[in-house]
PyMOL Python script that loads the backbone (N, CA, C, O; Angstrom):
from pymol import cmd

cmd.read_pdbstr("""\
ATOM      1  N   UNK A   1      56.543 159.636 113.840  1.00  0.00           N
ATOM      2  CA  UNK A   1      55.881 159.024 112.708  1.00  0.00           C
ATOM      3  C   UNK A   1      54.378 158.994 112.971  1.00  0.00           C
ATOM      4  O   UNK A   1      53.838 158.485 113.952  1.00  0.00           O
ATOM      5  N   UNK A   2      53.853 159.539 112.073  1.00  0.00           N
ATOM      6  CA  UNK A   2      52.537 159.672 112.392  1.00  0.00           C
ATOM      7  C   UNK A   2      51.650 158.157 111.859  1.00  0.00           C
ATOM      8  O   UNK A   2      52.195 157.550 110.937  1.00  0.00           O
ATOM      9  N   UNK A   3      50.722 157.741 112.250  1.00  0.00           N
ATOM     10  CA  UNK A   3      49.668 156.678 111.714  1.00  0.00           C
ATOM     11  C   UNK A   3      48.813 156.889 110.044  1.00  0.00           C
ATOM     12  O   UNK A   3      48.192 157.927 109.815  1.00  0.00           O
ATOM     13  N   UNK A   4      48.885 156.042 109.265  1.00  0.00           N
ATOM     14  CA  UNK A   4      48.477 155.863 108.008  1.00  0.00           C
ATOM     15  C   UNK A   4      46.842 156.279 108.591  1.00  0.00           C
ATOM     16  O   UNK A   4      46.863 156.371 109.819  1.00  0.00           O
ATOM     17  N   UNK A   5      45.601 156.517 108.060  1.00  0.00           N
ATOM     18  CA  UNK A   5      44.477 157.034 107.823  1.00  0.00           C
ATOM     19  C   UNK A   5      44.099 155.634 107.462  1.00  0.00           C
ATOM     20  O   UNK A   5      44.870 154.975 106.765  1.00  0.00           O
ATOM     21  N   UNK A   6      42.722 155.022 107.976  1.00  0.00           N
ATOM     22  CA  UNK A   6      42.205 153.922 107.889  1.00  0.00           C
ATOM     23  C   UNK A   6      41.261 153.733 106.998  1.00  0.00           C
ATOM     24  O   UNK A   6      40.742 154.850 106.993  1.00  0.00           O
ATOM     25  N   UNK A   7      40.708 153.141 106.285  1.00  0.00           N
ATOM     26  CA  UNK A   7      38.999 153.543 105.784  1.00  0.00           C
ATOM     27  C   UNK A   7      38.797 152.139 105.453  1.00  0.00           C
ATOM     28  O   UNK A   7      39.494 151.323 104.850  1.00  0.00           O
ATOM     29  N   UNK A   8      37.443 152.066 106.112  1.00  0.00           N
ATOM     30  CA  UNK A   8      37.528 150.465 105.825  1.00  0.00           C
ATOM     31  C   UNK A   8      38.663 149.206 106.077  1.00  0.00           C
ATOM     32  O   UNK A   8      38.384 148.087 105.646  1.00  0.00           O
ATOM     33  N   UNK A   9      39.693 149.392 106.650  1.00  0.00           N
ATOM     34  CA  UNK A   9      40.430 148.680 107.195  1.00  0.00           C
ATOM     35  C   UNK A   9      41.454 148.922 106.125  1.00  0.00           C
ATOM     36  O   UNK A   9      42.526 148.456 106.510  1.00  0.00           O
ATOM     37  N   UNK A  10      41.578 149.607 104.621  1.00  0.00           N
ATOM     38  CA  UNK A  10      42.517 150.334 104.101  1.00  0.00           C
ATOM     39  C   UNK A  10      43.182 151.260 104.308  1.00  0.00           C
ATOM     40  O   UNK A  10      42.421 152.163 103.959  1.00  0.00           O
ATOM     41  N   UNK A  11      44.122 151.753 104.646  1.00  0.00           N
ATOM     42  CA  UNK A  11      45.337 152.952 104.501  1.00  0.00           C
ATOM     43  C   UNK A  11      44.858 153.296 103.306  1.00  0.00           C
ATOM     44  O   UNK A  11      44.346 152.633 102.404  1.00  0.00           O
ATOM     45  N   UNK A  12      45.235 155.089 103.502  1.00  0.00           N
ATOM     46  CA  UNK A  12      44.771 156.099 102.448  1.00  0.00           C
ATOM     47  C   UNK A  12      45.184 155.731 101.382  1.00  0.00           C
ATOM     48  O   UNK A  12      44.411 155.523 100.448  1.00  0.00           O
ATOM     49  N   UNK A  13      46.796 155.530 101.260  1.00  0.00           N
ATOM     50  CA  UNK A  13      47.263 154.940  99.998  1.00  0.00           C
ATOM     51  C   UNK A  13      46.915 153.992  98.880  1.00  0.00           C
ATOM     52  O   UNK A  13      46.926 154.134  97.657  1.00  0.00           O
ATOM     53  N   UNK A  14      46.582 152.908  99.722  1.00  0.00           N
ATOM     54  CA  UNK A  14      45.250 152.142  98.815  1.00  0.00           C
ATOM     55  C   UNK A  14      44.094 152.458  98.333  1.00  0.00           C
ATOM     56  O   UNK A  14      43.523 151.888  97.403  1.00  0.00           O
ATOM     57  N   UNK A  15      43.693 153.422  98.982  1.00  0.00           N
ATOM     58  CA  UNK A  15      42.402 154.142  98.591  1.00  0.00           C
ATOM     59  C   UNK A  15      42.798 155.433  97.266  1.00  0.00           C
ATOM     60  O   UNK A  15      42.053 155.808  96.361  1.00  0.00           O
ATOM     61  N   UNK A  16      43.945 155.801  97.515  1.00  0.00           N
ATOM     62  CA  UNK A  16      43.991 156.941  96.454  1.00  0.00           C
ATOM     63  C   UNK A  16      44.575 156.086  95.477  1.00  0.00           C
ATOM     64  O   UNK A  16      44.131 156.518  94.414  1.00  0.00           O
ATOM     65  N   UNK A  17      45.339 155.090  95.226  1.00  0.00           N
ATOM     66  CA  UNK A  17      45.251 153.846  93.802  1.00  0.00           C
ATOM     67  C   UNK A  17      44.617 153.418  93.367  1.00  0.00           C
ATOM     68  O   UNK A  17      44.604 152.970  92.220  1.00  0.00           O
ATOM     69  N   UNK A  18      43.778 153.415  94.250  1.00  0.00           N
ATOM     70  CA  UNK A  18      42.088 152.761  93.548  1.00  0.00           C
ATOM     71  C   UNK A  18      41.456 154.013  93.150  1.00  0.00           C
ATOM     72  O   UNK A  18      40.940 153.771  92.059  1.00  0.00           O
ATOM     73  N   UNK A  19      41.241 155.164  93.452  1.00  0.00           N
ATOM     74  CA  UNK A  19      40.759 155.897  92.592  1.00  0.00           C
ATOM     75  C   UNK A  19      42.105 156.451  91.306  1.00  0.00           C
ATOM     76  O   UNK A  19      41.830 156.810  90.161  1.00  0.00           O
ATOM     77  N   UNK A  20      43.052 156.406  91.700  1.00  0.00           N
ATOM     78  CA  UNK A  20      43.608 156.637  90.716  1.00  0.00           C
ATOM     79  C   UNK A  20      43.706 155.847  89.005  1.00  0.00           C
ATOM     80  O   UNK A  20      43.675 156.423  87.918  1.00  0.00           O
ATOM     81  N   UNK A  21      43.828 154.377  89.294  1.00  0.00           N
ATOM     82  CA  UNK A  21      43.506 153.305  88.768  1.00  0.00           C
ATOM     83  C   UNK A  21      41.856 153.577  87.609  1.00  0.00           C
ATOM     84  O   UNK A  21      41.592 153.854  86.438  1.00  0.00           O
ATOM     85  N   UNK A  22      41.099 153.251  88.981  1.00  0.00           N
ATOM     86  CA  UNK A  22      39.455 153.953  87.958  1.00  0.00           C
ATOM     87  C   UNK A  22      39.515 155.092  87.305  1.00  0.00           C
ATOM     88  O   UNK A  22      38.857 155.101  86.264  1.00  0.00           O
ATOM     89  N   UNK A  23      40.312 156.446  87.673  1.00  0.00           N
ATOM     90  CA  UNK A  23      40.195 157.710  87.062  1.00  0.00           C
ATOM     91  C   UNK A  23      41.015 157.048  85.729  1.00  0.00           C
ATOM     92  O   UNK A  23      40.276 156.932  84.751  1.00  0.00           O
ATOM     93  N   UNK A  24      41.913 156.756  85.595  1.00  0.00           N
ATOM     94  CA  UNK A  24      42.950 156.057  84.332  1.00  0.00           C
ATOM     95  C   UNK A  24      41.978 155.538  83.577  1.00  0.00           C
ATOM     96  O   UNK A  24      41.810 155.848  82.398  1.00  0.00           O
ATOM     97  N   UNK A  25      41.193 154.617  84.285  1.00  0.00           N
ATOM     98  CA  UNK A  25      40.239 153.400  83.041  1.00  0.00           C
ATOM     99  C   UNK A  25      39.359 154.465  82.606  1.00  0.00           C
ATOM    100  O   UNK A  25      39.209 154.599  81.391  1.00  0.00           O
ATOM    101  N   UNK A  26      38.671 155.349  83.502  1.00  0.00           N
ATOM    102  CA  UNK A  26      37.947 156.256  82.831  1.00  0.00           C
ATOM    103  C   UNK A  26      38.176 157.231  81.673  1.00  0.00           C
ATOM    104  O   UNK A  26      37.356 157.494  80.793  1.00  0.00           O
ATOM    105  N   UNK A  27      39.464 157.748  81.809  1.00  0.00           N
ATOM    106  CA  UNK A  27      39.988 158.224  80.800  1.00  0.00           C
ATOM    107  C   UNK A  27      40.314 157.780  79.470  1.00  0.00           C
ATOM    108  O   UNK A  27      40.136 158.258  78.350  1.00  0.00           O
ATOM    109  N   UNK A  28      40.885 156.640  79.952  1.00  0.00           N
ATOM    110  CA  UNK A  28      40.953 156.065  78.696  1.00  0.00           C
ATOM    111  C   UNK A  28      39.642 155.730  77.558  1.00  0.00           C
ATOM    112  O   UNK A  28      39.495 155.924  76.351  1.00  0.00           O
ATOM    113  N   UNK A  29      38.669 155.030  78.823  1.00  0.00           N
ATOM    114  CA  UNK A  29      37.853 154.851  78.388  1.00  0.00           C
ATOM    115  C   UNK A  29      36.490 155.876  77.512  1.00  0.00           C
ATOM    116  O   UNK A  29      35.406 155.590  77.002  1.00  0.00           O
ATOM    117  N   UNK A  30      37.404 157.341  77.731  1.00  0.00           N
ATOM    118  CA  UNK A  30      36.723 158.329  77.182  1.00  0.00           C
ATOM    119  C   UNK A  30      37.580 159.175  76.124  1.00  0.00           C
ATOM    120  O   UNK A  30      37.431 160.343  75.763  1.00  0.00           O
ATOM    121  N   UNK A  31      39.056 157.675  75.528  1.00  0.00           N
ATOM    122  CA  UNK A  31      39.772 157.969  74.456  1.00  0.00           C
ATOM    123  C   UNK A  31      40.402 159.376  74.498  1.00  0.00           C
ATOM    124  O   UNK A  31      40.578 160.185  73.587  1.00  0.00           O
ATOM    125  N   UNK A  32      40.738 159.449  76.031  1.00  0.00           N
ATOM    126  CA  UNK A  32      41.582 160.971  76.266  1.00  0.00           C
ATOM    127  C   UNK A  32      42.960 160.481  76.582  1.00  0.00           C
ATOM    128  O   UNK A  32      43.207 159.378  77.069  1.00  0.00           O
ATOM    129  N   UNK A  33      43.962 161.531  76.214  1.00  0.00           N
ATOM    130  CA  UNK A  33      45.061 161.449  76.910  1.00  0.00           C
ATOM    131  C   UNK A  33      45.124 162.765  78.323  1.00  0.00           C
ATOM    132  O   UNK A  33      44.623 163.857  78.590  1.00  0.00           O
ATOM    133  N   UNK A  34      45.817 162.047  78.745  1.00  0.00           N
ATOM    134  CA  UNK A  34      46.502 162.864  80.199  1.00  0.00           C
ATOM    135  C   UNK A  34      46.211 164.189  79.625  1.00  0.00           C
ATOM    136  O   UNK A  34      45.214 164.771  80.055  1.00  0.00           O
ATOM    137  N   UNK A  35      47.060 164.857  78.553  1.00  0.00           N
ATOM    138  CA  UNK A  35      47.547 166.743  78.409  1.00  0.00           C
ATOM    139  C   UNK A  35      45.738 166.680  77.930  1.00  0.00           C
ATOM    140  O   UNK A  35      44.958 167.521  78.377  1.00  0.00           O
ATOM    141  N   UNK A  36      45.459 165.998  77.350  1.00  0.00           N
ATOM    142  CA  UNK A  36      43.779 166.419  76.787  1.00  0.00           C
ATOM    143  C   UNK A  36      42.523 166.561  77.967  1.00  0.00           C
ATOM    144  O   UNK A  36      41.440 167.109  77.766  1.00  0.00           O
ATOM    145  N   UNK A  37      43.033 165.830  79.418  1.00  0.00           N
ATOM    146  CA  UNK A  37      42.086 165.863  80.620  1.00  0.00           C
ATOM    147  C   UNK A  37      42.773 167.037  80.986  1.00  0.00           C
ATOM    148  O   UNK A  37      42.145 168.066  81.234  1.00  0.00           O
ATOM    149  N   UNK A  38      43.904 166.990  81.039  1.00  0.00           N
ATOM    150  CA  UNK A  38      44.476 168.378  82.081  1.00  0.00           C
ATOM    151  C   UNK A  38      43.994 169.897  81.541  1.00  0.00           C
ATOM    152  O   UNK A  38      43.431 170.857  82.066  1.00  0.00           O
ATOM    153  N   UNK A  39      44.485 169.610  80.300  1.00  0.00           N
ATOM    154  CA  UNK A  39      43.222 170.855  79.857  1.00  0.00           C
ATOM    155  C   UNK A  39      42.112 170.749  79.366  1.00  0.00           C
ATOM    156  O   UNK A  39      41.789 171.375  78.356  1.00  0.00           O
ATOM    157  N   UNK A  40      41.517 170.134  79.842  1.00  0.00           N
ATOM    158  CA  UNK A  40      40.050 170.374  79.684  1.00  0.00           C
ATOM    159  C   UNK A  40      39.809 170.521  81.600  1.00  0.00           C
ATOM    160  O   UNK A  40      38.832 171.201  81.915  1.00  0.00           O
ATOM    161  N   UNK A  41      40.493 170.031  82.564  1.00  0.00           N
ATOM    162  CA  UNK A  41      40.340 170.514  83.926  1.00  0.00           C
ATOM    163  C   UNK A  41      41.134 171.553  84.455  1.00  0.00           C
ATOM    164  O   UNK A  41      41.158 172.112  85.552  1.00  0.00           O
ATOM    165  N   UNK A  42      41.854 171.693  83.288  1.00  0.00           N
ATOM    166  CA  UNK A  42      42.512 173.146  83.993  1.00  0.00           C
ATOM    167  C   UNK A  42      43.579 173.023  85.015  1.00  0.00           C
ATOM    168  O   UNK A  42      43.857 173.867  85.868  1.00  0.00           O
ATOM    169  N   UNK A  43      44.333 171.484  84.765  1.00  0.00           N
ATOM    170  CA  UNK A  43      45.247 171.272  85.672  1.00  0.00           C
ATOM    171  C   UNK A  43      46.891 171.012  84.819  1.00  0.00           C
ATOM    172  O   UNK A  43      46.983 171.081  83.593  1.00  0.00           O
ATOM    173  N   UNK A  44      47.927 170.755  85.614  1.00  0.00           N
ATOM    174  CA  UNK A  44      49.014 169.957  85.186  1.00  0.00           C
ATOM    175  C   UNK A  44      48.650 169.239  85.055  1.00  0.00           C
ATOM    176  O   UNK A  44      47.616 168.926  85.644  1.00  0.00           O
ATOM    177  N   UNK A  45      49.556 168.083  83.742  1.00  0.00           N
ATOM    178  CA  UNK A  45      49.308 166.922  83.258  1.00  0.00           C
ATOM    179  C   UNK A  45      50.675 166.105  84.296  1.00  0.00           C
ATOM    180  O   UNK A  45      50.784 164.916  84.594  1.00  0.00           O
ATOM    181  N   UNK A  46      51.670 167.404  84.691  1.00  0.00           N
ATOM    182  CA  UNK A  46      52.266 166.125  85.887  1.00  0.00           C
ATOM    183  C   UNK A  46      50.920 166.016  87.094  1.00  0.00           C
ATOM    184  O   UNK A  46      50.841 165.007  87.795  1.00  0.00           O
ATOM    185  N   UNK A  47      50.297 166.715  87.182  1.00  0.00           N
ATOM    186  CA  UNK A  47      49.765 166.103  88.854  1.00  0.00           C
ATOM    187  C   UNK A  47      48.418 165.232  88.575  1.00  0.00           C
ATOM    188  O   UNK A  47      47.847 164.596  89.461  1.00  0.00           O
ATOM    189  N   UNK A  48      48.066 165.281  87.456  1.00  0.00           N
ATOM    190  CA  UNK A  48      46.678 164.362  86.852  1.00  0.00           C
ATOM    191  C   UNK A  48      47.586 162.957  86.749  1.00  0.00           C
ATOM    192  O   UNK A  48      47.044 161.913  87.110  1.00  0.00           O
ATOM    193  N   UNK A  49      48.860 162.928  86.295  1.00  0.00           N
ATOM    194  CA  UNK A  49      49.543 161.718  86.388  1.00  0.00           C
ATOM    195  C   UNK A  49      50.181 161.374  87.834  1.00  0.00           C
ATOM    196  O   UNK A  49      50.618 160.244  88.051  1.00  0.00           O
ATOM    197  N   UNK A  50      50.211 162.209  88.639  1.00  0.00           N
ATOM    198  CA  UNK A  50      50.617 161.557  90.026  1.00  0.00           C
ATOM    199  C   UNK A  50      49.085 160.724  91.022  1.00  0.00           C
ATOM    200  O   UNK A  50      48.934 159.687  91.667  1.00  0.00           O
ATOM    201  N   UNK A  51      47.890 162.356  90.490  1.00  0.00           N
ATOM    202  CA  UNK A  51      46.510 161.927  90.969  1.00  0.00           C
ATOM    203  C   UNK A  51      46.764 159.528  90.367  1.00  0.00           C
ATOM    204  O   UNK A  51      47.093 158.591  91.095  1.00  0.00           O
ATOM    205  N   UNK A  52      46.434 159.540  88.994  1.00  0.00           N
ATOM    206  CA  UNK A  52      46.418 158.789  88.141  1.00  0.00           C
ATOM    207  C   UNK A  52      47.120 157.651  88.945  1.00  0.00           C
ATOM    208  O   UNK A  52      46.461 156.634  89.162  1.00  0.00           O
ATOM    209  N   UNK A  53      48.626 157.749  89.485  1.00  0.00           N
ATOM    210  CA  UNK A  53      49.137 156.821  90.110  1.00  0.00           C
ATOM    211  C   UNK A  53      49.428 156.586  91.703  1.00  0.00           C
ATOM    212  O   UNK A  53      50.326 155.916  92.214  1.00  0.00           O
ATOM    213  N   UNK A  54      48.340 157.385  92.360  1.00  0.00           N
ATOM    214  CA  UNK A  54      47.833 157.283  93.652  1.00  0.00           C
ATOM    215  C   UNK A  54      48.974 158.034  94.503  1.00  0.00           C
ATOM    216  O   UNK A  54      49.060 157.827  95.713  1.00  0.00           O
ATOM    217  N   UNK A  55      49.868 158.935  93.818  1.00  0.00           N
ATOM    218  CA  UNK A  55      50.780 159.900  94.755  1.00  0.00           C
ATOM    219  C   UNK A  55      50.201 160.763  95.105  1.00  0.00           C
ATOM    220  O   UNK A  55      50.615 161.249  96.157  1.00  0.00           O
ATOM    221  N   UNK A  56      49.226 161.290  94.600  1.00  0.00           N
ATOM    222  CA  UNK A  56      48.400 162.874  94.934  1.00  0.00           C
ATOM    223  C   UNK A  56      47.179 162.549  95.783  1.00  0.00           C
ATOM    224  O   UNK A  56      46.635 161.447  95.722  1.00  0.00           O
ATOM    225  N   UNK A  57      46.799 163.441  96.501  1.00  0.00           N
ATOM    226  CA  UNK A  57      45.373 163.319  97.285  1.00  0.00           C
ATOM    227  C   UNK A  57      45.000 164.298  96.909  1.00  0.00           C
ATOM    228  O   UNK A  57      45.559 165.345  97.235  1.00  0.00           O
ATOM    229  N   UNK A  58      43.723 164.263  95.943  1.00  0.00           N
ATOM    230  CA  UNK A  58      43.275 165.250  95.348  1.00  0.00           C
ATOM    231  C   UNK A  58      42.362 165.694  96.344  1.00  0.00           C
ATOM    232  O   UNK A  58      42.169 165.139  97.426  1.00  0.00           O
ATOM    233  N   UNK A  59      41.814 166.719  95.922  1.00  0.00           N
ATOM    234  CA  UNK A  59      40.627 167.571  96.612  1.00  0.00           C
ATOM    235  C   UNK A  59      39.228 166.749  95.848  1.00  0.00           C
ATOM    236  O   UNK A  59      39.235 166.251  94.722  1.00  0.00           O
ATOM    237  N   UNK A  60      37.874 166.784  96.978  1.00  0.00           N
ATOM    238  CA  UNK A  60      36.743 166.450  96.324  1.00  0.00           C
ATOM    239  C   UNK A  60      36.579 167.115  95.114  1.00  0.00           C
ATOM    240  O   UNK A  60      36.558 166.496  94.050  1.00  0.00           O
ATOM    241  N   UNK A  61      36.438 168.566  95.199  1.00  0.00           N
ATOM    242  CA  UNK A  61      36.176 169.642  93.983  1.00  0.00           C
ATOM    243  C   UNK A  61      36.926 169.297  92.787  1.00  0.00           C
ATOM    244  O   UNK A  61      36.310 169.525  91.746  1.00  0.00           O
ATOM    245  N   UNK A  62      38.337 168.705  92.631  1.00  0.00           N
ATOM    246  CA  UNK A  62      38.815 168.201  91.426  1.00  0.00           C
ATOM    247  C   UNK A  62      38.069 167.089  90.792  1.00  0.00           C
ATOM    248  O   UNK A  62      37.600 167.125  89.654  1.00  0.00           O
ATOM    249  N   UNK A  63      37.980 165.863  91.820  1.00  0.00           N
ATOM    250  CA  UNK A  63      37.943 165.034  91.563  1.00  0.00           C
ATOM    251  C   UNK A  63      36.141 165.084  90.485  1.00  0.00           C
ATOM    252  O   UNK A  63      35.745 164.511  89.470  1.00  0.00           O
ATOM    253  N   UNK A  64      35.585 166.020  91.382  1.00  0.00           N
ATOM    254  CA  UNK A  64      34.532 165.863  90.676  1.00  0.00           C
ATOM    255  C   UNK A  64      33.840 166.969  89.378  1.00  0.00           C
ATOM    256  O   UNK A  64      32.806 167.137  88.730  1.00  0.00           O
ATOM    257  N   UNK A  65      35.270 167.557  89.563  1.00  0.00           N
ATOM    258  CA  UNK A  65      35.440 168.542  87.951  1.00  0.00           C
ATOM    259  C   UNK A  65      35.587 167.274  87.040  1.00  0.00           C
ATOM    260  O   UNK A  65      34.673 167.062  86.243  1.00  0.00           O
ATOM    261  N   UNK A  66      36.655 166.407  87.083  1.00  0.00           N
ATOM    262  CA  UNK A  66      37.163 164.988  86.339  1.00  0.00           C
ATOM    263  C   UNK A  66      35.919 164.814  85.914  1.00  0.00           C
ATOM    264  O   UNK A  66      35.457 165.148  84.823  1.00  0.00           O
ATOM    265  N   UNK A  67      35.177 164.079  87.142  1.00  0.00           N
ATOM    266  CA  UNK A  67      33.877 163.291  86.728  1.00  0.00           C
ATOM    267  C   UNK A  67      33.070 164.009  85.667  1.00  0.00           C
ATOM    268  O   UNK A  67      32.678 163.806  84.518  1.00  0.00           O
ATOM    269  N   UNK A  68      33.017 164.833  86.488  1.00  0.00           N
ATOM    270  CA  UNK A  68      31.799 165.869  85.109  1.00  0.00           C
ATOM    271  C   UNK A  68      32.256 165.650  83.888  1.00  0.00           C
ATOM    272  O   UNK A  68      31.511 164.978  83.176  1.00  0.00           O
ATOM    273  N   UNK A  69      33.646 166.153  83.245  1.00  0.00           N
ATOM    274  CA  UNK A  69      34.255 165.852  82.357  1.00  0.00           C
ATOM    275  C   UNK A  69      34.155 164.604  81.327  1.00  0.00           C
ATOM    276  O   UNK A  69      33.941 164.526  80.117  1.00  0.00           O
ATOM    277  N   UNK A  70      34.432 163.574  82.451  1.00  0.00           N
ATOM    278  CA  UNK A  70      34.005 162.199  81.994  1.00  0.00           C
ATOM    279  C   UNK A  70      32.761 161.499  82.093  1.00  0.00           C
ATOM    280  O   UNK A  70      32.372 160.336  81.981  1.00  0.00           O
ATOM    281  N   UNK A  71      32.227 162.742  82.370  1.00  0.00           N
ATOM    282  CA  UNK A  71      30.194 162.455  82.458  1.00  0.00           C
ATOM    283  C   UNK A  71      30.190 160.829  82.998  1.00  0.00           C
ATOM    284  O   UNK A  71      29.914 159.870  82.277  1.00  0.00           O
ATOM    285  N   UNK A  72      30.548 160.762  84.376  1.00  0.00           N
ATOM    286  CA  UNK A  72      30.184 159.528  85.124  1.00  0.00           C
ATOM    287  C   UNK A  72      30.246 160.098  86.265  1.00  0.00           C
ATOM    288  O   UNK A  72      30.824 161.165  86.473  1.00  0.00           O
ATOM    289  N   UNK A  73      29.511 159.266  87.291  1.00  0.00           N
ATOM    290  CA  UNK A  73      29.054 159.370  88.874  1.00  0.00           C
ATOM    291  C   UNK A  73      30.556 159.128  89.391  1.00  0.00           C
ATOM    292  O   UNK A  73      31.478 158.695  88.699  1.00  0.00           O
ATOM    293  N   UNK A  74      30.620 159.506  90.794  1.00  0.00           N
ATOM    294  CA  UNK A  74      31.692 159.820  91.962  1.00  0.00           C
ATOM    295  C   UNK A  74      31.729 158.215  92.224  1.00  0.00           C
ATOM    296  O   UNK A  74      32.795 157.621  92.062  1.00  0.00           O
ATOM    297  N   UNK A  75      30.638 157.564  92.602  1.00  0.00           N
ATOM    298  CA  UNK A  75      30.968 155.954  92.968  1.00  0.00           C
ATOM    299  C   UNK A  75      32.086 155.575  92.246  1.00  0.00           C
ATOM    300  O   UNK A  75      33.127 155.281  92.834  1.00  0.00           O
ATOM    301  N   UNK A  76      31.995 155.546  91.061  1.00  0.00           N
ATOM    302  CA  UNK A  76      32.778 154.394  90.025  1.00  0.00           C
ATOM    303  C   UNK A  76      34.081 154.942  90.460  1.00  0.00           C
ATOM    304  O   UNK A  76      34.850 153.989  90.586  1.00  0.00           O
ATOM    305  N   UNK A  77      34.543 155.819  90.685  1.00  0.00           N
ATOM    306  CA  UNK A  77      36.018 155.761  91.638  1.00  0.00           C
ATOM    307  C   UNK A  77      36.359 155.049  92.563  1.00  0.00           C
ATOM    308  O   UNK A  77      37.542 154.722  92.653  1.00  0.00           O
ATOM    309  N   UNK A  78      35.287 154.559  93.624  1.00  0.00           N
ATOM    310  CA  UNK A  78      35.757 153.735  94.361  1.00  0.00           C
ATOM    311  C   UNK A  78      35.397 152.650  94.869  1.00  0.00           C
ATOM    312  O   UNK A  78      35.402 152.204  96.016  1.00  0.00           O
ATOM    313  N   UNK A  79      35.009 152.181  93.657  1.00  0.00           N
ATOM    314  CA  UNK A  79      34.537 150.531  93.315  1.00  0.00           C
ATOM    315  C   UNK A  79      36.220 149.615  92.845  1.00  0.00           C
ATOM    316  O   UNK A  79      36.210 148.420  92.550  1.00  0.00           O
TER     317      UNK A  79
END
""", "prot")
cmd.dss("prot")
cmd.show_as("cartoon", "prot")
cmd.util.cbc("prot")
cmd.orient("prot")
């Protein structure tokens, strides 16, 4: 069994819910649905919904295709 990944005294898992969580409010908050982000990023709308509920560990490069998309900064993910 390998050891959870630390950051800040969080395990990764908490960390990818919390951006998953903010990527959700963002979306919404930019009156998109899931299939309407996925294509406009060029992804599945299952793995934008796993990203979304902190099962996926996305890559930086996605994450900040999203952002662009949702014309907001990389911080507000992980606030």
């Amino acid at each position: 069994m390998t050891a959870a990944l630390k950051i800040d005294g969080e395990e990764d898992g908490s960390l990818l819910k919390k951006i998953g969580q903010n990527l959700r409010k963002l979306r919404e908050k930019n009156e998109l649905s899931q299939l309407q982000l996925a294509i406009f990023s060029d992804t599945d709308r299952s793995y934008l919904a796993e990203v979304e509920e902190g099962k996926a560990n996305p890559s930086m490069r996605f994450l900040y295709k999203l952002l662009r998309i949702l014309k907001t900064k990389t911080s507000v993910l992980f606030e």
